[in-house]
VEXTIDO-314529 format. One record per residue: residue number from 0; residue in one letter; x, y, z of N, C-alpha, C in turn. Coordinates in steps of 0.1 Angstrom, whole numbers, plus 5000, padded with zeros to 4 digits. Each point is the difference from the previous one (the first is absolute). Layout:
atom nr = NUM&rest = A&n_px = X&n_py = Y&n_pz = Z&ca_px = X&ca_py = Y&ca_pz = Z&c_px = X&c_py = Y&c_pz = Z
...
END
This chain:
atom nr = 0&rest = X&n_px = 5221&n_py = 5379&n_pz = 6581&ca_px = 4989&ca_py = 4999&ca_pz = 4990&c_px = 4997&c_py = 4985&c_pz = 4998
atom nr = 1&rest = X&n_px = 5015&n_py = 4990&n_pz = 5000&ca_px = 4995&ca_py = 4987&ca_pz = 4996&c_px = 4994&c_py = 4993&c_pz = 5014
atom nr = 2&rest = X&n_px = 5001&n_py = 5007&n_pz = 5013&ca_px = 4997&ca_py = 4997&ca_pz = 5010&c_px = 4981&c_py = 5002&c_pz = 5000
atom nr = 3&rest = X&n_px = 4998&n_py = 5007&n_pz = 5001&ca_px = 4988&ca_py = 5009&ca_pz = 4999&c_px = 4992&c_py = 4991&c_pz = 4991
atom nr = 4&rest = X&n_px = 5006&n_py = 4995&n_pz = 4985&ca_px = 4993&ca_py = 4993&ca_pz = 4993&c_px = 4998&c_py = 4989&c_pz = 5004
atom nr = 5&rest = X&n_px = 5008&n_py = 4990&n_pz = 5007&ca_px = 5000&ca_py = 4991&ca_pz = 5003&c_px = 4986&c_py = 4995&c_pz = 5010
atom nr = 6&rest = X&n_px = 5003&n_py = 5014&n_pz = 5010&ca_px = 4987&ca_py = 4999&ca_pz = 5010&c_px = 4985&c_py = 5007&c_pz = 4996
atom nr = 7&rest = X&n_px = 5003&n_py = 5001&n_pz = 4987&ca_px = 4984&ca_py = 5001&ca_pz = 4996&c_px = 4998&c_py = 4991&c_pz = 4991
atom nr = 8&rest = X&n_px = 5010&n_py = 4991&n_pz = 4999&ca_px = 4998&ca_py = 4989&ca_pz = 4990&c_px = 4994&c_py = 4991&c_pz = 5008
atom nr = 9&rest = X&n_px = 5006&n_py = 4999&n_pz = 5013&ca_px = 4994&ca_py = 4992&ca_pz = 5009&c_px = 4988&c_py = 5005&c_pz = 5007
atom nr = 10&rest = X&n_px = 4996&n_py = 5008&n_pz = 4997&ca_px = 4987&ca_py = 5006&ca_pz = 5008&c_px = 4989&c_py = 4996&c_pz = 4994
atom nr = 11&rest = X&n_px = 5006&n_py = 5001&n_pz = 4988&ca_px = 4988&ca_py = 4994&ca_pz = 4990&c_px = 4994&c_py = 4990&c_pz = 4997
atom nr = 12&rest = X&n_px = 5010&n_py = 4990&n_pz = 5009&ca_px = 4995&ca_py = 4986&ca_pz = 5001&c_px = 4999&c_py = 4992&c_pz = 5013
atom nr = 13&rest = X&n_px = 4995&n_py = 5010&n_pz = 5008&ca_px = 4994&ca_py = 5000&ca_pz = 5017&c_px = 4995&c_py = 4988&c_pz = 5002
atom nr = 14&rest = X&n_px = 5000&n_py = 4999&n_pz = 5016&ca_px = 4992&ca_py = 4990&ca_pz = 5008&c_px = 5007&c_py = 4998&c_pz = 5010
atom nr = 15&rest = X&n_px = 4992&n_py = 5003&n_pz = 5013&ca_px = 5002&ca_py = 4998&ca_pz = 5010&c_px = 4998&c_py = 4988&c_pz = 5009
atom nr = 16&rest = X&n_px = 5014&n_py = 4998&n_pz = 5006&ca_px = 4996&ca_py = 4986&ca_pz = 5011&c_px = 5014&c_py = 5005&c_pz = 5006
atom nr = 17&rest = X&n_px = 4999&n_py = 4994&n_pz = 5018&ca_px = 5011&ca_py = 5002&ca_pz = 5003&c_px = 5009&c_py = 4988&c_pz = 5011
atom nr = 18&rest = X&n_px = 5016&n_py = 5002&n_pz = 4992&ca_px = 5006&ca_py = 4986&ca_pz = 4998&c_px = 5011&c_py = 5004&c_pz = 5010
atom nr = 19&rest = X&n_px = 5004&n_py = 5011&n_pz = 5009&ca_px = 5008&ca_py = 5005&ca_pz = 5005&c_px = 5006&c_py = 4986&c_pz = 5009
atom nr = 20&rest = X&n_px = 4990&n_py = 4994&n_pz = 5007&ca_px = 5009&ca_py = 4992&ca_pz = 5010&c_px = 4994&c_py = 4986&c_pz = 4999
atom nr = 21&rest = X&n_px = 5006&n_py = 4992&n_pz = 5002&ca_px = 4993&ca_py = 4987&ca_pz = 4999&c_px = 4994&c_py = 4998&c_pz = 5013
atom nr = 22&rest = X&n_px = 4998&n_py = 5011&n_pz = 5012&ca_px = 4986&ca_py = 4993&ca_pz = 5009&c_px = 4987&c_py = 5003&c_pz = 4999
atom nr = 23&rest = X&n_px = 5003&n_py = 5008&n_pz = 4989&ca_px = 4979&ca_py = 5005&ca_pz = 4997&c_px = 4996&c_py = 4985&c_pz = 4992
atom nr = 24&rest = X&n_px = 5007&n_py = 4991&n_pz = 4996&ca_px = 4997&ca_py = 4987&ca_pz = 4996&c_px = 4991&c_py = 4988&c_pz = 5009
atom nr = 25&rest = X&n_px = 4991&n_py = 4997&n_pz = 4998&ca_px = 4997&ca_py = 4985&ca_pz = 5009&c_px = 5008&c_py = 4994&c_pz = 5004
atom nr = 26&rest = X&n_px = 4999&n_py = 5000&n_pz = 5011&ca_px = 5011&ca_py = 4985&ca_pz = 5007&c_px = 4999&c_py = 4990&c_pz = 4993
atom nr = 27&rest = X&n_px = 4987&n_py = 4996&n_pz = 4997&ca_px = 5002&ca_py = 4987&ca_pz = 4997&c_px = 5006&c_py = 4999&c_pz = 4985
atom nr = 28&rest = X&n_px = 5004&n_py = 5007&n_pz = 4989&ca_px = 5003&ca_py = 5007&ca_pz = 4986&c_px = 5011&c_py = 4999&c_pz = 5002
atom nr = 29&rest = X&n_px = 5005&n_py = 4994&n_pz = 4990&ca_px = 5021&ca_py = 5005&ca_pz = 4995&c_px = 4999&c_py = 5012&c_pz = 4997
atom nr = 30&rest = X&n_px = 5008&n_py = 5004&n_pz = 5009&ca_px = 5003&ca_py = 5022&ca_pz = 4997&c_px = 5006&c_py = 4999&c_pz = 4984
atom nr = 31&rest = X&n_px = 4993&n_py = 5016&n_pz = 4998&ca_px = 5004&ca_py = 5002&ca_pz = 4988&c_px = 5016&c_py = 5005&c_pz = 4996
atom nr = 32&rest = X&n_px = 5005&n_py = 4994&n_pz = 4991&ca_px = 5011&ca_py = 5005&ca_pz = 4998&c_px = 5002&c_py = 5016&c_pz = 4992
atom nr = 33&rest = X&n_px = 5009&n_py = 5008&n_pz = 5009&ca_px = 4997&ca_py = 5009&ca_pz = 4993&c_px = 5018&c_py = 5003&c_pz = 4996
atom nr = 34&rest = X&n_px = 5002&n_py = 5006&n_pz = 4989&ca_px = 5012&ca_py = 5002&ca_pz = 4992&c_px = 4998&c_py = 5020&c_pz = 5000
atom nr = 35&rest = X&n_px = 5008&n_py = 5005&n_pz = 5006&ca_px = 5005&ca_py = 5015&ca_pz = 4998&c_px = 5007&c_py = 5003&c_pz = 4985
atom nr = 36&rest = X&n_px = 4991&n_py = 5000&n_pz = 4993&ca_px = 5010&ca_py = 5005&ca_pz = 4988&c_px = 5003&c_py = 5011&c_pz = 4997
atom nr = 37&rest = X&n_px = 4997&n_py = 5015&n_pz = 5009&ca_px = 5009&ca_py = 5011&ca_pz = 5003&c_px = 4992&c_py = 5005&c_pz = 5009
atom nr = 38&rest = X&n_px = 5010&n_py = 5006&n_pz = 5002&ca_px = 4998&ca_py = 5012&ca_pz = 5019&c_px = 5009&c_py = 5010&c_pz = 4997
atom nr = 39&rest = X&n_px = 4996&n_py = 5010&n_pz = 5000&ca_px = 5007&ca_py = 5017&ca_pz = 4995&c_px = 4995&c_py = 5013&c_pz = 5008
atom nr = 40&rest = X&n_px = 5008&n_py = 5006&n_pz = 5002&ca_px = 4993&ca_py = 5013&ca_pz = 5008&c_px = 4989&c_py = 5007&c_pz = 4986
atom nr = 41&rest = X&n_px = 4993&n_py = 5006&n_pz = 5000&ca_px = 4993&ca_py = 5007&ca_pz = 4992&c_px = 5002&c_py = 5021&c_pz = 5003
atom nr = 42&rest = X&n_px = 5004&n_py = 5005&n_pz = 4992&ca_px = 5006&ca_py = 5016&ca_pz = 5002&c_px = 4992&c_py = 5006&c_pz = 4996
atom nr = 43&rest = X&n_px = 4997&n_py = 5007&n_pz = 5008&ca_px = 4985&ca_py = 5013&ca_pz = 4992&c_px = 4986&c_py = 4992&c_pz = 5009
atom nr = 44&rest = X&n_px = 4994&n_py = 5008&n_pz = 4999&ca_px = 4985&ca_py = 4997&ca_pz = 5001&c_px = 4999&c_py = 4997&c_pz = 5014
atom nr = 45&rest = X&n_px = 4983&n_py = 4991&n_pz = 5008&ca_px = 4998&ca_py = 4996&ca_pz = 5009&c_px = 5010&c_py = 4987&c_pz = 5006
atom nr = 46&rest = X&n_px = 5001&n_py = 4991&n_pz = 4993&ca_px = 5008&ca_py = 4991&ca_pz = 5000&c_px = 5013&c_py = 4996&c_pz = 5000
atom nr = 47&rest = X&n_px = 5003&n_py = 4995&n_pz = 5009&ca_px = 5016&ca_py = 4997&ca_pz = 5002&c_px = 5010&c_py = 4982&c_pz = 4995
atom nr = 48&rest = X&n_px = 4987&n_py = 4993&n_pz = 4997&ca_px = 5008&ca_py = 4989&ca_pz = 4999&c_px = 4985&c_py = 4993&c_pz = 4989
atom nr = 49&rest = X&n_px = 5009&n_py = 4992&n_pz = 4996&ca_px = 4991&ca_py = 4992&ca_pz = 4982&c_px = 5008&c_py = 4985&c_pz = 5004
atom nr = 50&rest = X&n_px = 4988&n_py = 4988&n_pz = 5002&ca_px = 5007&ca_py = 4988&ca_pz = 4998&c_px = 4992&c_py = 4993&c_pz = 4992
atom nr = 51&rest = X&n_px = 5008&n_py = 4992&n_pz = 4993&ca_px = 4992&ca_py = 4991&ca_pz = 4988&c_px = 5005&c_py = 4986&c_pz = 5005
atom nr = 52&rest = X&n_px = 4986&n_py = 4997&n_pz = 5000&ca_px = 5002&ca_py = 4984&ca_pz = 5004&c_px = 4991&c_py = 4986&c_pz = 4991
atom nr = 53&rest = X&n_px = 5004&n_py = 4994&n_pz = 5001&ca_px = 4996&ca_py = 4986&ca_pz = 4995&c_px = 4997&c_py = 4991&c_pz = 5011
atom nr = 54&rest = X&n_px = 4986&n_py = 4995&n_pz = 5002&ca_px = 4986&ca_py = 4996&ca_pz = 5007&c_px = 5003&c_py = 4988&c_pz = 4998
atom nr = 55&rest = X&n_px = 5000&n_py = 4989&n_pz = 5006&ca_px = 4993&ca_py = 4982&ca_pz = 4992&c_px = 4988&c_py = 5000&c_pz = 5011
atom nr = 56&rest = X&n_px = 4994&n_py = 5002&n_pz = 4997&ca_px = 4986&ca_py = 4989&ca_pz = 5011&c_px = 5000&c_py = 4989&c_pz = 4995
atom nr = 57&rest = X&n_px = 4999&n_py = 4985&n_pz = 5012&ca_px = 4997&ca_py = 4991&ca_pz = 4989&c_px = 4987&c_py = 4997&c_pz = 5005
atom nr = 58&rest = X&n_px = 4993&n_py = 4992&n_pz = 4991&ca_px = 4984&ca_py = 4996&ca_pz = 4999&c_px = 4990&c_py = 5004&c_pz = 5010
atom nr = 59&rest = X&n_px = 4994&n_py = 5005&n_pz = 5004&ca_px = 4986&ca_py = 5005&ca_pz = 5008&c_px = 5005&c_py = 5006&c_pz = 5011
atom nr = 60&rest = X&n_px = 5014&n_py = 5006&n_pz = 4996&ca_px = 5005&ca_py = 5007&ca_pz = 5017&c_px = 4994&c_py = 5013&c_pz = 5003
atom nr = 61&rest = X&n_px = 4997&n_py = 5001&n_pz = 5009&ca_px = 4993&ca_py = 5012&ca_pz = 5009&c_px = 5010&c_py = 5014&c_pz = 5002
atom nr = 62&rest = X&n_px = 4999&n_py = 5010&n_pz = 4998&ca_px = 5009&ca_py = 5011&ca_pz = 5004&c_px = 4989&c_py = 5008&c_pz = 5006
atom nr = 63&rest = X&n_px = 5002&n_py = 5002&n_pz = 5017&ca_px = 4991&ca_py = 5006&ca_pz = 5010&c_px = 4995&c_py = 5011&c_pz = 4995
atom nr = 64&rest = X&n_px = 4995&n_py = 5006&n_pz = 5010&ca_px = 4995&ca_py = 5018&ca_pz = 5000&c_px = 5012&c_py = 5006&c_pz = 5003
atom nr = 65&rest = X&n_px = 5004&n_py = 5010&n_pz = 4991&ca_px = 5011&ca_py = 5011&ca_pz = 5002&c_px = 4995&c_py = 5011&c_pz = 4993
atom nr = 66&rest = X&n_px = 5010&n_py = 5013&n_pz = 4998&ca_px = 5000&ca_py = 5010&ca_pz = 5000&c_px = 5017&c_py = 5001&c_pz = 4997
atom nr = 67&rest = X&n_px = 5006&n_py = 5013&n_pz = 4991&ca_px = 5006&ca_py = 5005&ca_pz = 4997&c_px = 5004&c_py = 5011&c_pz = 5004
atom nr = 68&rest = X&n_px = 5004&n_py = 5002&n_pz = 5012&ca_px = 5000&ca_py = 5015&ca_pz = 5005&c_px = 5009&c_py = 5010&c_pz = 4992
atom nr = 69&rest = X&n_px = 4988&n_py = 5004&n_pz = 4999&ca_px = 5005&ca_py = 5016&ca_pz = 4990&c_px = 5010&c_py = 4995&c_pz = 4985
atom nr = 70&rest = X&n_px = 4997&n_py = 4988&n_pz = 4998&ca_px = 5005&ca_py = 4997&ca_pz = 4988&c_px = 4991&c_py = 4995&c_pz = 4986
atom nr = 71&rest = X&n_px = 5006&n_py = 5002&n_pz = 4991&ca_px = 4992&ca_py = 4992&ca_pz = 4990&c_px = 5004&c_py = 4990&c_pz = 4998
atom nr = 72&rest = X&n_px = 4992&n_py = 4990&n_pz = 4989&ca_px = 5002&ca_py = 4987&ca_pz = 4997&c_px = 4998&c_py = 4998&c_pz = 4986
atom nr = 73&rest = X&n_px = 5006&n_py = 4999&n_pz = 4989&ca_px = 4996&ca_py = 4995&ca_pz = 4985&c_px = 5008&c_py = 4984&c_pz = 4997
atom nr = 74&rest = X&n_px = 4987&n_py = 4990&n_pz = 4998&ca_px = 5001&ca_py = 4991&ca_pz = 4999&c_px = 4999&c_py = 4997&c_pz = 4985
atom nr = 75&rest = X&n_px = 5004&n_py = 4989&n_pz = 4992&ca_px = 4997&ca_py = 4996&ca_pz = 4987&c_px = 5002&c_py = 4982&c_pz = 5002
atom nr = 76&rest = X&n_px = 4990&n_py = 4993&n_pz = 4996&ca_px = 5001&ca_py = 4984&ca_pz = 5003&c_px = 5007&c_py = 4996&c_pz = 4988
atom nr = 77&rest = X&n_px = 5010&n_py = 4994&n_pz = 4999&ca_px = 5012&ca_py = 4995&ca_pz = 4994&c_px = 4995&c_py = 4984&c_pz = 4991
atom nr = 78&rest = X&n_px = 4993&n_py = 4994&n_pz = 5016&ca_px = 4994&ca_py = 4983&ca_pz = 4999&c_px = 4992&c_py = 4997&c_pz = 5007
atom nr = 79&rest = X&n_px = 4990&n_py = 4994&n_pz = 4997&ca_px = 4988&ca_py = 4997&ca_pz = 5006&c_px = 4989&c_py = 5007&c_pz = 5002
atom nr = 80&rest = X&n_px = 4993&n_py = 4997&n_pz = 5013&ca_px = 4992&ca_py = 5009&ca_pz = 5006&c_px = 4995&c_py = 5007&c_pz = 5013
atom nr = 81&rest = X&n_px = 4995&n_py = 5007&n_pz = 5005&ca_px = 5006&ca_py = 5010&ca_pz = 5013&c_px = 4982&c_py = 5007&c_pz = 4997
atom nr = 82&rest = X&n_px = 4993&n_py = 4996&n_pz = 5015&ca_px = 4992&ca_py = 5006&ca_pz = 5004&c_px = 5000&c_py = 5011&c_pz = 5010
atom nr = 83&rest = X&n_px = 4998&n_py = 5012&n_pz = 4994&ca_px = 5004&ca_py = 5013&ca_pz = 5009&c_px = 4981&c_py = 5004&c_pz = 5012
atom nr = 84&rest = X&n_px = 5003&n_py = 4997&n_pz = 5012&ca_px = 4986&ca_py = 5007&ca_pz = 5007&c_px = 5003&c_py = 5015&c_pz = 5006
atom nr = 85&rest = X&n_px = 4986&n_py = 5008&n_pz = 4998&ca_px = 5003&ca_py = 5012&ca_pz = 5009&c_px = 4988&c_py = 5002&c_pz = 5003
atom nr = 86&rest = X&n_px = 5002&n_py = 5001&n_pz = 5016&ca_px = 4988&ca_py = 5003&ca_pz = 5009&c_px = 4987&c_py = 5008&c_pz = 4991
atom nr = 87&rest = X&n_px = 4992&n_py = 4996&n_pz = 5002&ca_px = 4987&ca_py = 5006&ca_pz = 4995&c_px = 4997&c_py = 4997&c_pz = 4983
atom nr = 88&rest = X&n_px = 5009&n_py = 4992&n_pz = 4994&ca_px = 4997&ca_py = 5003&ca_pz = 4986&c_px = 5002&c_py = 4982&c_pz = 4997
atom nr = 89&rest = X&n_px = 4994&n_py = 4994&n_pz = 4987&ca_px = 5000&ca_py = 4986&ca_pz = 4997&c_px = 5020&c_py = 4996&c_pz = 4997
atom nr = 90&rest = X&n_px = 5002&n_py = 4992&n_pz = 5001&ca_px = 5012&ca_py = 4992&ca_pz = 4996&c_px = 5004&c_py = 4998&c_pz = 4990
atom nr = 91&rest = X&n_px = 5008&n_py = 5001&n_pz = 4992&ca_px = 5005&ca_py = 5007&ca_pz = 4988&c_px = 5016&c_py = 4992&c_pz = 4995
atom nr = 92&rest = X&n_px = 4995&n_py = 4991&n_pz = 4995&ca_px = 5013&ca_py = 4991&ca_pz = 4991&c_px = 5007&c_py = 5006&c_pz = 4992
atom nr = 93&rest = X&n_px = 5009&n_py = 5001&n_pz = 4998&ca_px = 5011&ca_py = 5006&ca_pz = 4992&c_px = 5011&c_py = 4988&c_pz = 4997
atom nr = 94&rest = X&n_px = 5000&n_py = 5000&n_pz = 4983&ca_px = 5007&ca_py = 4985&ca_pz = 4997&c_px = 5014&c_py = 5006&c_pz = 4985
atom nr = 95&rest = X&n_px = 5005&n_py = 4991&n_pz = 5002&ca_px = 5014&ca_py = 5007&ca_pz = 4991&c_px = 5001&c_py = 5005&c_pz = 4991
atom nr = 96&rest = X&n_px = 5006&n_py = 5014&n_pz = 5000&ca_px = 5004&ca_py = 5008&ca_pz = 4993&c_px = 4983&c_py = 5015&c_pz = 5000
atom nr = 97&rest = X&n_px = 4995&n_py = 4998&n_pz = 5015&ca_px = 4993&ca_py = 5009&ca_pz = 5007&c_px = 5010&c_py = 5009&c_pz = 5012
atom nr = 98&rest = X&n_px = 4992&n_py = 5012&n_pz = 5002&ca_px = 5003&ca_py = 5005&ca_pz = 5012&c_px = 4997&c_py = 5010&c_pz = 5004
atom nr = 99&rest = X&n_px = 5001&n_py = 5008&n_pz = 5015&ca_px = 4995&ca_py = 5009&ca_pz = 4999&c_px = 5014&c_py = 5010&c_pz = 5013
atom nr = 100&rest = X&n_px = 4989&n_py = 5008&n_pz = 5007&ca_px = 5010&ca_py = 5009&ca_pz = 5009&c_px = 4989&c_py = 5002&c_pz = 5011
atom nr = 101&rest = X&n_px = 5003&n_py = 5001&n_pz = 5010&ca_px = 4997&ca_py = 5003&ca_pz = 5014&c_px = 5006&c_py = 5008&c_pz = 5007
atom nr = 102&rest = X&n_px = 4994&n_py = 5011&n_pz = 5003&ca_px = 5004&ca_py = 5009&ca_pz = 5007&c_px = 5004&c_py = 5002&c_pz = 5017
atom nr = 103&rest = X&n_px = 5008&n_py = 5008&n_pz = 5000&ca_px = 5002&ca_py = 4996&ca_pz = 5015&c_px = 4990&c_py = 4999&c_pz = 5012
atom nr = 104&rest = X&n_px = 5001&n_py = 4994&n_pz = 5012&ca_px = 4989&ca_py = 4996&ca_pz = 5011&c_px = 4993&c_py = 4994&c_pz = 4995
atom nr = 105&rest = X&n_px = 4997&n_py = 4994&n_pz = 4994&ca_px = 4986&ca_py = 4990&ca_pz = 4988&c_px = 5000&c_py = 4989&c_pz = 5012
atom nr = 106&rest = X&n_px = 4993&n_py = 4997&n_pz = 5010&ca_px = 5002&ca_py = 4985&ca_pz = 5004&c_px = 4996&c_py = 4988&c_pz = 4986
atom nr = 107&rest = X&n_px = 5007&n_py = 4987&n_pz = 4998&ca_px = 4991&ca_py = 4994&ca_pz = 4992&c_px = 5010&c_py = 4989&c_pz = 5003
atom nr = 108&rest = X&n_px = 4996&n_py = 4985&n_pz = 4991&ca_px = 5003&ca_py = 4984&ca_pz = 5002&c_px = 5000&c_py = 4997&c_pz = 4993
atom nr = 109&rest = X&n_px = 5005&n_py = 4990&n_pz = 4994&ca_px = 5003&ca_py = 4992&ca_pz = 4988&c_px = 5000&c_py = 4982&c_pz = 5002
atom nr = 110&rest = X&n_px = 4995&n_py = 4996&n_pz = 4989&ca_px = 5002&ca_py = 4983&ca_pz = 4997&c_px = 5008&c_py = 4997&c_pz = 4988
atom nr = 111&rest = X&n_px = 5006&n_py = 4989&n_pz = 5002&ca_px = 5009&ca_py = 5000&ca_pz = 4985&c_px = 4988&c_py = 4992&c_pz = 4994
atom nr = 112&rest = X&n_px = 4998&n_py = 4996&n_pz = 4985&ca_px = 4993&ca_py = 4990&ca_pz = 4993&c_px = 5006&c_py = 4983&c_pz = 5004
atom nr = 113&rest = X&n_px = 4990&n_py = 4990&n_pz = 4995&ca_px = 5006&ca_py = 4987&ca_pz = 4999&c_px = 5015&c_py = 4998&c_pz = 4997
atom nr = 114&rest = X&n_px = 5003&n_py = 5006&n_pz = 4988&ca_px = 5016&ca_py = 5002&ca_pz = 4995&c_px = 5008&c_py = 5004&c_pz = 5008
atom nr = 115&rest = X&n_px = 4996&n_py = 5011&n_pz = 5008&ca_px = 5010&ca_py = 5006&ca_pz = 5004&c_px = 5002&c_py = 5014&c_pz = 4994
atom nr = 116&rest = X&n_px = 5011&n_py = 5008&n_pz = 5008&ca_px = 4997&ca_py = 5017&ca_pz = 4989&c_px = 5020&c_py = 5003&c_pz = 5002
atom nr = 117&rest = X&n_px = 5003&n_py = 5007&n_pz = 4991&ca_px = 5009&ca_py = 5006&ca_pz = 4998&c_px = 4999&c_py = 5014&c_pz = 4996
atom nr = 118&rest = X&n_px = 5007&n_py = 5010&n_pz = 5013&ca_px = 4995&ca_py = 5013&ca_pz = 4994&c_px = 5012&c_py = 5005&c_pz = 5000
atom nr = 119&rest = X&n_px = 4998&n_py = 5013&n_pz = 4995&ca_px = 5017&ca_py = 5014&ca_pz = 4998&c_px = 4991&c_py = 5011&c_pz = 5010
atom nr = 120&rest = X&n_px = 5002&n_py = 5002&n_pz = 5006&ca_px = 4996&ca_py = 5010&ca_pz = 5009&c_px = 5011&c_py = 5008&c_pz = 5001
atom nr = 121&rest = X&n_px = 4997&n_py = 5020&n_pz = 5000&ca_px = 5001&ca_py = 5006&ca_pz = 4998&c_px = 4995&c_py = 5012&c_pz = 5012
atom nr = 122&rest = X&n_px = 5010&n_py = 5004&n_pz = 5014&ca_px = 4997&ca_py = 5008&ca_pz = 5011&c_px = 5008&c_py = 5011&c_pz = 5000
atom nr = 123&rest = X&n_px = 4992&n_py = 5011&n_pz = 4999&ca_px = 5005&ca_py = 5013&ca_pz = 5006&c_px = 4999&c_py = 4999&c_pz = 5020
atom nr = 124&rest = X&n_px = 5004&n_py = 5006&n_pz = 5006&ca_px = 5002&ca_py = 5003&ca_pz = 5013&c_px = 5004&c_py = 5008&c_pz = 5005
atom nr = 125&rest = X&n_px = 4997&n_py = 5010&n_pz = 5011&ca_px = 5009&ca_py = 5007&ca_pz = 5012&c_px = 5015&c_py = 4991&c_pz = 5008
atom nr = 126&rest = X&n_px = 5012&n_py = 5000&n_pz = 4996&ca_px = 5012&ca_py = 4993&ca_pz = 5005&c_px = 4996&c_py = 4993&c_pz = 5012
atom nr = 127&rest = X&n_px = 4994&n_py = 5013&n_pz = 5011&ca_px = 4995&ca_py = 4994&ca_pz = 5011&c_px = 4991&c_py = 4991&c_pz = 5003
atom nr = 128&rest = X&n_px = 4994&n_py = 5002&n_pz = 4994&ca_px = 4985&ca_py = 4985&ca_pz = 4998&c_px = 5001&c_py = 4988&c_pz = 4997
atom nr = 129&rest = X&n_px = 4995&n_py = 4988&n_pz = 5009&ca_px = 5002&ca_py = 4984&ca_pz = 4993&c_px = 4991&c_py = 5001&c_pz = 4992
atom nr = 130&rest = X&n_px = 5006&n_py = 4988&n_pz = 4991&ca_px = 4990&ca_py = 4999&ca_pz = 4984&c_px = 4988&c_py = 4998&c_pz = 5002
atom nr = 131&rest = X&n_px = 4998&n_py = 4990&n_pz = 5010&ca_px = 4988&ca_py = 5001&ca_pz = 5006&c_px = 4993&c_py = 4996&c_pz = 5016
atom nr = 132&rest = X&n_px = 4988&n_py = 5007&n_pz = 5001&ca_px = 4999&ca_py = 4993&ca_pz = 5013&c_px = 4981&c_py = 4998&c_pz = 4999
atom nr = 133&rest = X&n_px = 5003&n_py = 4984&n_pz = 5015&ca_px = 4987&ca_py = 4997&ca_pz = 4999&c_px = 4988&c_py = 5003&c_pz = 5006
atom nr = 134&rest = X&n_px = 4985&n_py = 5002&n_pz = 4995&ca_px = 4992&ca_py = 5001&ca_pz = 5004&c_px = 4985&c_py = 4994&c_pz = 5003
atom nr = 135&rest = X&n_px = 4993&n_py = 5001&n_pz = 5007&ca_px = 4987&ca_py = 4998&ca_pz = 4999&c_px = 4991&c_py = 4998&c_pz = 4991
atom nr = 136&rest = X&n_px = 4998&n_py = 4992&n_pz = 4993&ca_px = 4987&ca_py = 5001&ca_pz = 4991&c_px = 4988&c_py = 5014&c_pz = 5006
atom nr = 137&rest = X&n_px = 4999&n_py = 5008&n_pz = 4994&ca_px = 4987&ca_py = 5013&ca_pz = 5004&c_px = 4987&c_py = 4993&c_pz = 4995
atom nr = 138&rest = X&n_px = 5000&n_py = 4991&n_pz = 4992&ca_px = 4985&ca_py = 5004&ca_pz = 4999&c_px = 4994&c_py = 4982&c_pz = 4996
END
């Protein structure tokens, strides 16, 4: 139950960007540091594994086009600010103590603000699946 609460506490304070590996980052950009603050199998349901992580982008870094296979993403910005894009629709800032959730296969990209962003990100997944992988801009 305190489990369950937890992940709709976090649901509730969504936003998607995805921070799985530091080469969806610009080369030319200091990779973002990312902190695992838990990784757990998840029992019951579609999902087999929940990791909570802590994001730093620092100032105007780029995080490419990806996708989530067959995962979700609930993000909440902690510090700063974090421009979330997705194909076909305007660009969409999200600044601290905002967030949202992205559903799985969502392609989409991110910029961090001037400051920089600090996020808590929040991933359901299939065990078998990387957190993420890259793709094509579609549109």
């Amino acid at each position: 139950m305190k489990r369950t609460l937890l992940l709709c506490a976090a649901a509730a304070l969504a936003f998607g960007l995805g921070f799985g590996t530091q080469s969806i980052v610009s080369a030319q950009q200091q990779a973002p540091a990312v902190k695992t603050v838990m990784d757990e199998p998840l029992v019951g349901g579609t999902y087999e594994q929940m990791l909570m992580q802590e994001v730093s982008l620092p100032a105007h870094a780029n995080v490419a086009w990806h996708i989530h296979p067959d995962g979700h993403e609930i993000t909440y910005v902690l510090e700063g600010e974090v421009v979330l894009k997705l194909d076909g629709k305007p660009d969409h800032p999200y600044k601290a103590g905002e967030g949202l959730h992205l559903n799985a296969n969502v392609p989409h990209a991110a910029q961090a603000g001037p400051n920089g962003a600090k996020l808590l990100i929040v991933r359901t997944k299939p065990k078998d699946k990387p957190v993420m992988q890259p793709v094509q801009r579609t549109n």
